[in-house]
N, C-alpha and C positions, 0 to 999 in steps of 0.2 A: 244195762245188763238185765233188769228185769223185764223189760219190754221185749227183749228178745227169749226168757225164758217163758215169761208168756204167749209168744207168737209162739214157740215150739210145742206146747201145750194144748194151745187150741187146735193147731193143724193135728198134731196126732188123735188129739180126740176127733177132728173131723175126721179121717181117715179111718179110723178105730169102730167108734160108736155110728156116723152121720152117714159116711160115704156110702153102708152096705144099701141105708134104706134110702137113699137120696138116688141109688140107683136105680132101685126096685120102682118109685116115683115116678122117673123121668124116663124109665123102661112103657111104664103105664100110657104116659102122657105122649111122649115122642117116638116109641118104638125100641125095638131091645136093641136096632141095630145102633141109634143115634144115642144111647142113653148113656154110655162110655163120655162120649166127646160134650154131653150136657152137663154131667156130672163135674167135668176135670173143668169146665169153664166156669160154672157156680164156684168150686172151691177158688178158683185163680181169684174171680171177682169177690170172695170172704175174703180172703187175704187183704188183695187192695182196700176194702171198704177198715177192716181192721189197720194198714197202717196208715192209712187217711185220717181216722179216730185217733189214732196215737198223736200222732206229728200235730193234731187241733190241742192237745192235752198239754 
């Protein structure tokens, strides 16, 4: 139960706080057009690496 209240927590903070400027980044880095679909692949890959860490725990 807590591991799922924490995965909801972090994703919204990611979305909340991380995503506006992880855009603005990868907008710099890769172009305004590709910075959408960099962006939604960083969080996908956060998630994974976060329940990778859990399930080690």
């Amino acid at each position: 139960m807590l591991n799922g209240i924490v995965e909801l927590v972090l994703v919204l903070a990611t979305i909340v706080y991380i995503y506006p400027f992880m855009k603005s980044v990868a907008g710099s880095l890769v172009g305004k057009k590709h910075a959408e679909v960099s962006v939604i692949v960083a969080v996908i890959a956060s998630i994974y690496t976060l329940r990778e860490v859990q399930s080690l725990i």
